[in-house]
C-alpha positions, 0 to 999 in steps of 0.5 A, spaced: 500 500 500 502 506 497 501 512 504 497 516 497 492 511 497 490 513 504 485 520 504 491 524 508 491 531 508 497 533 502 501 537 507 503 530 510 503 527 504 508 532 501 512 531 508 512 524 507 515 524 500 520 528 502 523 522 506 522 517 503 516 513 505 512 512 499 511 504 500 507 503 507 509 497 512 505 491 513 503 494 519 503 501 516 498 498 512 493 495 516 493 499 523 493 506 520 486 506 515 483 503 522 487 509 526 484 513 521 477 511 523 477 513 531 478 506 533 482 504 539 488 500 537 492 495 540 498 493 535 504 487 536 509 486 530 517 484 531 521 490 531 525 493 525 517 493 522 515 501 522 511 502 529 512 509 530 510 511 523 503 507 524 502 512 530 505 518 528 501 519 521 494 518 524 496 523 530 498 528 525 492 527 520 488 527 525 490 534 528 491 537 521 483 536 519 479 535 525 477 541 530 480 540 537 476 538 543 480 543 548 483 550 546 489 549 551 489 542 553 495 537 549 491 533 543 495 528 542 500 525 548 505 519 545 508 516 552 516 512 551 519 507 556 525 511 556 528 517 555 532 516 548 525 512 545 522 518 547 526 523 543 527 519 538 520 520 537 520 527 538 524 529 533 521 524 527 515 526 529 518 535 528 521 532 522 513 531 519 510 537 522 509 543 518 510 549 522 512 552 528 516 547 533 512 550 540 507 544 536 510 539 541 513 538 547 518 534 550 518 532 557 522 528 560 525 525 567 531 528 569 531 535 565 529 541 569 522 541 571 521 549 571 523 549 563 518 544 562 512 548 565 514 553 560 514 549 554 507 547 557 505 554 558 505 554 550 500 549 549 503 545 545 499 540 541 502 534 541 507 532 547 512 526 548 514 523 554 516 518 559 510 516 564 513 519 570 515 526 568 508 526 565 505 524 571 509 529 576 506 535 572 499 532 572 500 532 580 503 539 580 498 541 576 502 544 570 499 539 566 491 538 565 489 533 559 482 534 559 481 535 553 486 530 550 484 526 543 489 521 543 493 517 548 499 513 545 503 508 549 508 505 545 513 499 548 507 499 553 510 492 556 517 495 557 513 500 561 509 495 566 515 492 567 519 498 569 514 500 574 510 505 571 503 501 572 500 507 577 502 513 573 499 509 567 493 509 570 493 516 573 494 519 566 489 515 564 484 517 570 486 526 567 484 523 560 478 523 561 473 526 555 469 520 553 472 522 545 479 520 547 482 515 542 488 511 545 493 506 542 497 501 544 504 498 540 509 494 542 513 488 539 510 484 545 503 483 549 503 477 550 503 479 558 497 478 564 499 485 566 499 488 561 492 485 558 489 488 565 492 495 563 488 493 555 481 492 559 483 498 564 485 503 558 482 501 551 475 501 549 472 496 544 479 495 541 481 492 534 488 488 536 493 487 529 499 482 530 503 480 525 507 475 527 509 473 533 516 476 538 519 469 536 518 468 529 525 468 526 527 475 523 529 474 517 534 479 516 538 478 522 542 472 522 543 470 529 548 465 533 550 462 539 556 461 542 558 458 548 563 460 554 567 457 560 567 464 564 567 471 563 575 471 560 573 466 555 568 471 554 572 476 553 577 472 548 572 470 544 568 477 543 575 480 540 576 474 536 568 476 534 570 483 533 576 482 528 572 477 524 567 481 523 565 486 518 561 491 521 559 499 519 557 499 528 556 494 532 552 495 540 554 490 546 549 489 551 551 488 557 548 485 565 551 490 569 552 498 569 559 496 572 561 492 565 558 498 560 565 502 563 569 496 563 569 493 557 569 499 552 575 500 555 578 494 554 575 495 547 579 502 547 585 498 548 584 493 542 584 499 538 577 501 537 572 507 538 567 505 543 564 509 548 558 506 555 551 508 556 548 506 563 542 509 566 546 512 571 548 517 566 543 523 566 540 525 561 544 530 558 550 525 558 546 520 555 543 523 550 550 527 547 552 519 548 547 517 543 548 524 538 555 522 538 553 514 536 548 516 532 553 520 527 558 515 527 563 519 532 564 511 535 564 504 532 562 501 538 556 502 543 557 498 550 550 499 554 545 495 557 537 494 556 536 502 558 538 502 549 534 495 547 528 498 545 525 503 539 532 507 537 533 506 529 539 505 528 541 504 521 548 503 521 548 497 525 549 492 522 552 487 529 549 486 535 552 482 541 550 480 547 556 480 552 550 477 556 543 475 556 537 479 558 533 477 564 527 476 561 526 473 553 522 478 550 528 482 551 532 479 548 528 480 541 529 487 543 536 487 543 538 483 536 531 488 533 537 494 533 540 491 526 537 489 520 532 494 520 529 497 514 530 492 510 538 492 512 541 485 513 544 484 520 548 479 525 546 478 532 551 474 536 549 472 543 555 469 548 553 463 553 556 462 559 554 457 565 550 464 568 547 465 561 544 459 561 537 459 565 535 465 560 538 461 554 533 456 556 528 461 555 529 464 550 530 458 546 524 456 548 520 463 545 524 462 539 521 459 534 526 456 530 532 450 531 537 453 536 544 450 534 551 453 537 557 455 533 564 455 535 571 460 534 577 455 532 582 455 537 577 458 542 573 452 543 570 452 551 569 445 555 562 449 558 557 444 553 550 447 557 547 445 564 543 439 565 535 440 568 535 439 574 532 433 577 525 434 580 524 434 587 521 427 589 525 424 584 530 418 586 536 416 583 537 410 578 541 406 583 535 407 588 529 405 584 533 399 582 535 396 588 542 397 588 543 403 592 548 403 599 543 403 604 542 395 605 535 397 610 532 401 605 532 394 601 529 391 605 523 394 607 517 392 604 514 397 599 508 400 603 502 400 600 498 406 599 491 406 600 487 408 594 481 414 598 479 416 591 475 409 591 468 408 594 464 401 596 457 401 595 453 401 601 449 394 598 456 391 598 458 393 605 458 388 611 452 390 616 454 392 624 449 391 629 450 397 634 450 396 641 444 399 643 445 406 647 444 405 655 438 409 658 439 417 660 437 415 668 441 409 668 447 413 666 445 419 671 445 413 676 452 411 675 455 419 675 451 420 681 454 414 686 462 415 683 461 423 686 459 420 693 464 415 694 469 419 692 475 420 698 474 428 700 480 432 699 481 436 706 482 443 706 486 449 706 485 450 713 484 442 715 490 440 720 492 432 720 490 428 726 
C-alpha cells in the first residue's frame, strides 16, 4: 500500500515524500486506515517493522483536519519507556510537522522541571514523554489533559515492567473526555499485566499482530556461542570483533559496572567505543547517543536502558556480552540491526550464568537453536543439565542397588487408594450396641461423686 492511497491531508503527504516513505509497512498498512477511523488500537509486530510511523501519521492527520476538543489542553500525548525512545520520537515526529516547533513538547525525567512548565505554558499540541515526568506535572498541576484526543503508549510492556503501572493509570484517570482515542504498540503483549492495563485503558479495541516476538527475523542472522567464564568471554568477543565486518556494532551488557569496563578494554584493542548506563543523566546520555548516532564511535557498550525503539541504521552487529533477564528482551536487543530492510548479525555469548535465560529464550524462539564455535577458542562449558525434580530418586535407588542395605529391605508400603468408594449394598452390616438409658447413666455419675475420698482443706490440720 502506497501512504497516497490513504485520504491524508497533502501537507503530510508532501512531508512524507520528502523522506522517503512512499511504500507503507505491513503494519503501516493495516493499523493506520483503522487509526484513521477513531478506533482504539492495540498493535504487536517484531521490531525493525515501522511502529512509530503507524502512530505518528494518524496523530498528525488527525490534528491537521479535525477541530480540537480543548483550546489549551495537549491533543495528542505519545508516552516512551525511556528517555532516548522518547526523543527519538520527538524529533521524527518535528521532522513531519509543518510549522512552528512550540507544536510539541518534550518532557522528560531528569531535565529541569521549571523549563518544562514553560514549554507547557505554550500549549503545545502534541507532547512526548516518559510516564513519570508526565505524571509529576499532572500532580503539580502544570499539566491538565482534559481535553486530550489521543493517548499513545508505545513499548507499553517495557513500561509495566519498569514500574510505571500507577502513573499509567493516573494519566489515564486526567484523560478523561469520553472522545479520547488511545493506542497501544509494542513488539510484545503477550503479558497478564499488561492485558489488565488493555481492559483498564482501551475501549472496544481492534488488536493487529503480525507475527509473533519469536518468529525468526529474517534479516538478522543470529548465533550462539558458548563460554567457560567471563575471560573466555572476553577472548572470544575480540576474536568476534576482528572477524567481523561491521559499519557499528552495540554490546549489551548485565551490569552498569561492565558498560565502563569493557569499552575500555575495547579502547585498548584499538577501537572507538564509548558506555551508556542509566546512571548517566540525561544530558550525558543523550550527547552519548548524538555522538553514536553520527558515527563519532564504532562501538556502543550499554545495557537494556538502549534495547528498545532507537533506529539505528548503521548497525549492522549486535552482541550480547550477556543475556537479558527476561526473553522478550532479548528480541529487543538483536531488533537494533537489520532494520529497514538492512541485513544484520546478532551474536549472543553463553556462559554457565547465561544459561537459565538461554533456556528461555530458546524456548520463545521459534526456530532450531544450534551453537557455533571460534577455532582455537573452543570452551569445555557444553550447557547445564535440568535439574532433577524434587521427589525424584536416583537410578541406583529405584533399582535396588543403592548403599543403604535397610532401605532394601523394607517392604514397599502400600498406599491406600481414598479416591475409591464401596457401595453401601456391598458393605458388611454392624449391629450397634444399643445406647444405655439417660437415668441409668445419671445413676452411675451420681454414686462415683459420693464415694469419692474428700480432699481436706486449706485450713484442715492432720490428726
Amino acid at each position: 500500500m502506497l501512504f497516497s492511497d490513504l485520504p491524508l491531508d497533502h501537507k503530510l503527504l508532501h512531508k512524507l515524500t520528502l523522506k522517503g516513505f512512499n511504500q507503507a509497512t505491513d503494519i503501516q498498512a493495516q493499523a493506520v486506515p483503522h487509526a484513521l477511523l477513531g478506533k482504539d488500537l492495540i498493535v504487536s509486530s517484531k521490531t525493525g517493522s515501522g511502529k512509530t510511523l503507524a502512530y505518528l501519521v494518524p496523530a498528525i492527520q488527525r490534528v491537521l483536519r479535525t477541530r480540537p476538543l480543548s483550546k489549551k489542553d495537549p491533543r495528542v500525548l505519545i508516552l516512551a519507556p525511556t528517555r532516548e525512545l522518547a526523543k527519538q520520537v520527538f524529533l521524527q515526529l518535528r521532522n513531519l510537522l509543518d510549522g512552528p516547533s512550540a507544536n510539541v513538547a518534550l518532557i522528560l525525567g531528569g531535565e529541569n522541571f521549571n523549563d518544562q512548565v514553560k514549554a507547557l505554558k505554550r500549549n503545545p499540541q502534541f507532547v512526548v514523554g516518559t510516564a513519570g515526568r508526565i505524571a509529576d506535572h499532572l500532580t503539580d498541576k502544570s499539566l491538565f489533559l482534559n481535553g486530550l484526543e489521543l493517548l499513545i503508549l508505545d513499548e507499553a510492556d517495557r513500561m509495566l515492567d519498569l514500574g510505571f503501572a500507577p502513573q499509567l493509570k493516573h494519566i489515564h484517570a486526567r484523560a478523561d473526555h469520553r472522545k479520547r482515542q488511545t493506542m497501544m504498540f509494542s513488539a510484545t503483549l503477550d503479558n497478564a499485566e499488561l492485558h489488565y492495563l488493555t481492559q483498564t485503558l482501551l475501549k472496544a479495541p481492534q488488536r493487529i499482530s503480525l507475527g509473533s516476538a519469536g518468529e525468526q527475523h529474517q534479516d538478522i542472522e543470529q548465533q550462539f556461542i558458548l563460554a567457560d567464564h567471563i575471560e573466555h568471554k572476553e577472548a572470544l568477543l575480540k576474536a568476534l570483533l576482528d572477524k567481523q565486518d561491521f559499519r557499528q556494532a552495540i554490546l549489551f551488557t548485565a551490569t552498569r559496572a561492565d558498560t565502563e569496563r569493557l569499552a575500555k578494554l575495547m579502547q585498548d584493542w584499538g577501537l572507538t567505543s564509548i558506555a551508556l548506563s542509566g546512571e548517566l543523566n540525561q544530558s550525558q546520555r543523550s550527547n552519548i547517543m548524538n555522538e553514536f548516532a553520527r558515527g563519532h564511535h564504532q562501538i556502543l557498550v550499554t545495557t537494556d536502558v538502549a534495547s528498545r525503539g532507537l533506529d539505528l541504521l548503521k548497525v549492522s552487529l549486535v552482541v550480547n556480552f550477556d543475556l537479558p533477564k527476561l526473553a522478550e528482551e532479548y528480541v529487543h536487543r538483536i531488533g537494533r540491526t537489520g532494520r529497514a530492510g538492512n541485513k544484520g548479525n546478532a551474536i549472543s555469548l553463553v556462559g554457565p550464568k547465561d544459561w537459565e535465560s538461554f533456556v528461555a529464550i530458546r524456548a520463545l524462539l521459534e526456530q532450531q537453536i544450534s551453537f557455533t564455535s571460534i577455532e582455537g577458542l573452543q570452551g569445555k562449558f557444553k550447557g547445564l543439565k535440568p535439574a532433577r525434580k524434587p521427589g525424584k530418586q536416583p537410578k541406583d535407588q529405584q533399582s535396588g542397588r543403592g548403599d543403604n542395605v535397610w532401605q532394601q529391605a523394607q517392604p514397599k508400603k502400600k498406599r491406600i487408594n481414598t479416591m475409591t468408594g464401596v457401595d453401601v449394598g456391598d458393605q458388611m452390616l454392624i449391629k450397634r450396641k444399643p445406647r444405655r438409658p439417660l437415668d441409668e447413666v445419671l445413676d452411675d455419675d451420681q454414686d462415683e461423686v459420693m464415694h469419692e475420698p474428700q480432699q481436706p482443706q486449706a485450713d484442715d490440720k492432720p490428726e
